[in-house]
C-alpha positions in Angstrom: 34.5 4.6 -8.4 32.3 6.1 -11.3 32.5 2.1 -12.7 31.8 0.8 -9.4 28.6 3.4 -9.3 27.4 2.7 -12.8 27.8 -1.1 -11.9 25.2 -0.8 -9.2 23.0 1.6 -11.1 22.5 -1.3 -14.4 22.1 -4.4 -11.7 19.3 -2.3 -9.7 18.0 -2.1 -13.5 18.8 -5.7 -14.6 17.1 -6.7 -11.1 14.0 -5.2 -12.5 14.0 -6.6 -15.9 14.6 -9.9 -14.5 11.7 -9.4 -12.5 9.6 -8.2 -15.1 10.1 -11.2 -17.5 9.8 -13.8 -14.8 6.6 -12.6 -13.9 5.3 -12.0 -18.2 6.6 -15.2 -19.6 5.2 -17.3 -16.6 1.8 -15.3 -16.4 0.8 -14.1 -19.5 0.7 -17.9 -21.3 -1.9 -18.4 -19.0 -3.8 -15.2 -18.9 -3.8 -16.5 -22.7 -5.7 -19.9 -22.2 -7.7 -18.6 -19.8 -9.1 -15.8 -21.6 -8.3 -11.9 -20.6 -11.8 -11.1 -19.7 -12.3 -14.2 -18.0 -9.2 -14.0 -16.3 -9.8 -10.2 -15.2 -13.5 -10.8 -14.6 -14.4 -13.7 -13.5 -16.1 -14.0 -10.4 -15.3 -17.4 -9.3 -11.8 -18.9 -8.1 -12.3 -22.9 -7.6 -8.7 -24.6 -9.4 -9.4 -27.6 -7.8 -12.9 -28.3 -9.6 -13.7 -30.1 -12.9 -13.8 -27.6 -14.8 -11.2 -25.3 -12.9 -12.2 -21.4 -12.7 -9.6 -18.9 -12.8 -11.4 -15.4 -12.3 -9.5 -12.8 -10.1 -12.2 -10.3 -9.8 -13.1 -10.9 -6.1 -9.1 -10.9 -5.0 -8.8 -7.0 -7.1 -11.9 -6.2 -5.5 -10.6 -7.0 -2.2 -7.4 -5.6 -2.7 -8.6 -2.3 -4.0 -11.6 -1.9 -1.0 -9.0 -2.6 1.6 -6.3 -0.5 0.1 -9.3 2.2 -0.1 -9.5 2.3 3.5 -6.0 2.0 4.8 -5.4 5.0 2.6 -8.4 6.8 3.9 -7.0 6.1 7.6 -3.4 6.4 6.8 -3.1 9.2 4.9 -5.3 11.5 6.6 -3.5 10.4 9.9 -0.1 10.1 8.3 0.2 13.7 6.5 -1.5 15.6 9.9 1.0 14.0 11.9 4.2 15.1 9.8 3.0 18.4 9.7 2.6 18.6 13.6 6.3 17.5 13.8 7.8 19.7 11.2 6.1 23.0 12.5 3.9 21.9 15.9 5.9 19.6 17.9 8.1 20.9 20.6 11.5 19.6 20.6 11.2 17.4 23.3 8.3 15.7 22.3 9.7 15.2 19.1 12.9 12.8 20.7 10.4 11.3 21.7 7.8 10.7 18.4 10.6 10.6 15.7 12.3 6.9 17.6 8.6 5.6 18.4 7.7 5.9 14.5 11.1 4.5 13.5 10.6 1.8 15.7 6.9 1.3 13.9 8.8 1.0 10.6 10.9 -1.8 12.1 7.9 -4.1 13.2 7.6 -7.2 11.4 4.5 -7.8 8.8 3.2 -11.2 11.0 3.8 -9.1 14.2 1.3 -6.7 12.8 -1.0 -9.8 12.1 -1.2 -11.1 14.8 -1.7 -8.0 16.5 -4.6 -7.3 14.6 -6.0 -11.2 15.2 -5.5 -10.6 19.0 -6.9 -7.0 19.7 -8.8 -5.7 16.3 -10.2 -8.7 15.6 -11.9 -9.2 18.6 -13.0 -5.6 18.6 -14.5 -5.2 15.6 -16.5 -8.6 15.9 -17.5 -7.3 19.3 -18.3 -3.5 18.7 -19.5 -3.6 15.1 -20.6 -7.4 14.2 -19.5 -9.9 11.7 -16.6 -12.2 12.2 -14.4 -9.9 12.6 -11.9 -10.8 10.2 -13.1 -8.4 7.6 -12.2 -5.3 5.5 -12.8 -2.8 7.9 -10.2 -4.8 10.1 -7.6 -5.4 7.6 -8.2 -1.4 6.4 -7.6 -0.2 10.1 -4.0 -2.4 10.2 -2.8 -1.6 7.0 -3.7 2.3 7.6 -1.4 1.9 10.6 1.3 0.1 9.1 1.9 2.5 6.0 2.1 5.1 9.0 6.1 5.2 9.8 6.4 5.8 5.4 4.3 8.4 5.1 5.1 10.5 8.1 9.0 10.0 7.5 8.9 10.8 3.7 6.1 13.8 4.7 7.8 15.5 7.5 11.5 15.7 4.9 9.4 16.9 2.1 7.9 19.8 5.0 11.7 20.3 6.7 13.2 20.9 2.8 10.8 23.4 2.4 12.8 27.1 2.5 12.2 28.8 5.2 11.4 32.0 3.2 8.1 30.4 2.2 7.0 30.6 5.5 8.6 34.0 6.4 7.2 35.9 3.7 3.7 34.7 5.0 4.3 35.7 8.4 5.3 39.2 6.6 2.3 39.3 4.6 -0.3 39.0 7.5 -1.0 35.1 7.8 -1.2 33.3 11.1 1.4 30.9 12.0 -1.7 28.0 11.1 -2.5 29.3 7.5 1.5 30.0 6.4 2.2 26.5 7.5 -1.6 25.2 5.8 -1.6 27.1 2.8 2.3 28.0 1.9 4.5 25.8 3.3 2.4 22.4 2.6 1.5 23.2 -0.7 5.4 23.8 -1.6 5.9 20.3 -0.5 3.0 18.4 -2.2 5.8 16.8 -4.3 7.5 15.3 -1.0 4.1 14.6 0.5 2.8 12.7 -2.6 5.9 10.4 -2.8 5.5 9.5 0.4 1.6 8.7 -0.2 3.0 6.8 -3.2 4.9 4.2 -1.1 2.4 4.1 1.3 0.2 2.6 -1.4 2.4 0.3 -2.4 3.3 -1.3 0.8 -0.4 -1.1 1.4 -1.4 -3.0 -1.5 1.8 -5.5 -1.5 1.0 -6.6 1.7 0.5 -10.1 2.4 1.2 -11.3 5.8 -1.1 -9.3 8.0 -3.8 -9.2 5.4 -3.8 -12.8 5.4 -4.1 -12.8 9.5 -7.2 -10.0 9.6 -9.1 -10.1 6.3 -10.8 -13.7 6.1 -9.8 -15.0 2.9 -12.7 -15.3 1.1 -12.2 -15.9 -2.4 -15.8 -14.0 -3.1 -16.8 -10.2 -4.3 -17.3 -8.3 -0.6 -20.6 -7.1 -0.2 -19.7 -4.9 2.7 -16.6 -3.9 4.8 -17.5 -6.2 7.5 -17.6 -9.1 5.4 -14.2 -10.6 4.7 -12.2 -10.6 1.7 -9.6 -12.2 -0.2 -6.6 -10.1 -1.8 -4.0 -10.3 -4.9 -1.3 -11.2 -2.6 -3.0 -13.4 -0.2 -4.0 -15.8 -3.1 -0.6 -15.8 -4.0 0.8 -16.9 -0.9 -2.1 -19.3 0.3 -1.8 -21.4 -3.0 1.5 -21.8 -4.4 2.7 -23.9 -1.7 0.2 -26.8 -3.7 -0.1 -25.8 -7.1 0.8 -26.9 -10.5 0.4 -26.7 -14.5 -2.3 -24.1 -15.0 -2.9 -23.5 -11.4 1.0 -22.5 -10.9 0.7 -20.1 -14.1 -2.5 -18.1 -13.0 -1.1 -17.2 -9.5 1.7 -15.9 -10.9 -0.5 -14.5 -13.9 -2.3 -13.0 -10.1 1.2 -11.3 -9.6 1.5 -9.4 -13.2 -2.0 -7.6 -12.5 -0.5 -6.4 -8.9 2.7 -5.6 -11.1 0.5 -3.4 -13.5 -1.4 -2.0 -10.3 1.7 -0.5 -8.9 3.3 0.4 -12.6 0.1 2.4 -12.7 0.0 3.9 -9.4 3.9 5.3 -10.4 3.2 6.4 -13.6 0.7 7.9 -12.3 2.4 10.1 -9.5 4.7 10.8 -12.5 1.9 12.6 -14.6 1.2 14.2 -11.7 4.4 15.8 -10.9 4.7 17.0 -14.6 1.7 18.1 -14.8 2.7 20.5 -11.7 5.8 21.4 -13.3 
């Protein structure tokens, strides 16, 4: 059994490293004839023209503004929400909230999508102008799709917590409100962060819904009603069609969202030492 463990251990590992030189030897040749800068900051995306552009700046733009705002949405609503079921919700009403989020973690991507097309859509063109298909639209569904992560991988980190923290408040004077606010969540950051973590990532790796909601415009936003174009949505809308150089960028496209989300773990890794 300790071969059959360390067997699955080294092909999670080898998975990754396969992974990881896919994605350098296809993209980086062409990040190379391209030019970094160019490549990284060029505003213009048009591979079918004489001569082709192959700037990505608008697509980071849009993923970063629209990751922006489902974390503002999600993560606000996310954490509050695992904290009223670890030490708010009665138990009742938590049969009924812990299967309702599970079932929101089940939900396909495109089922998202075209929920947004169908209700947000119209709302947002309705209630706040523009097309509709925008930021602000694609922000709102993402915010609710990283949801189910956060609040599951929030409301262990909360539960895991010992129950002395919270004791020796009540024992020292504090309110049930401020022991759970200021001693009990703080213990947990390190749960609650983790689960932040993947929220970002989904929210960020997310293709199919963005594509449904966010317009596709392969142009730098000038406001969150106006629509956008992400990392992953170039990805997906081109490489059904493309070829040579064309072929390389996009998946050139998919090493920057790589080092995105490399980032956004080392990161949360500094953090957690740093804490320590």
């Amino acid at each position: 059994m300790e071969g059959v463990f360390l067997g699955a251990a080294l092909f999670s590992i080898f998975a990754v490293i396969l992974i990881c030189v896919f994605l350098f030897a296809g993209g980086l040749p062409a990040i190379g004839k391209i030019g970094v800068f160019s490549f990284l900051f060029g505003t213009e995306w048009s591979p079918t023209d004489e001569p082709a552009s192959f700037g990505i700046f608008p697509m980071i733009l849009g993923s970063l503004y629209v990751t922006a705002g489902a974390i503002l949405i999600g993560v606000s609503i996310g954490v509050l929400t695992a904290v009223f079921m670890a030490s708010f919700c009665p138990p009742r009403l938590h049969k009924i909230l812990k299967p309702a989020i599970d079932i929101l973690a089940g939900i396909p991507s495109v089922v998202y999508g075209f929920f947004g097309l169908v209700v947000l859509v119209p709302f947002v063109r309705v209630h706040l102008g523009g097309s509709g298909s925008s930021i602000l639209t694609a922000s709102v569904l993402l915010g609710i799709m990283i949801l189910p992560t956060i609040i599951g991988v929030a409301e262990s980190a909360l539960r895991a917590v010992p129950s002395s923290y919270y004791e020796g408040a009540l024992a020292l004077g504090a309110t049930h409100e401020r022991s759970i606010f200021f001693v009990v969540l703080p213990a947990a950051t390190s749960g609650v962060m983790a689960g932040v973590v993947l929220g970002i990532g989904r929210a960020i790796g997310e293709t199919m819904a963005v594509i449904l909601v966010a317009g596709n415009q392969a142009r730098i936003p000038n406001g969150i009603l106006n629509g956008a174009r992400t990392l992953t949505s170039n990805i997906v809308l081109e490489m059904g069609y493309a070829a040579d150089l064309h072929r390389e960028a996009l998946i050139g496209t998919g090493v920057v969202l790589f080092v995105f989300i490399l980032i956004i773990n080392l990161s949360f890794s500094f953090m957690k030492r740093a804490k320590r």
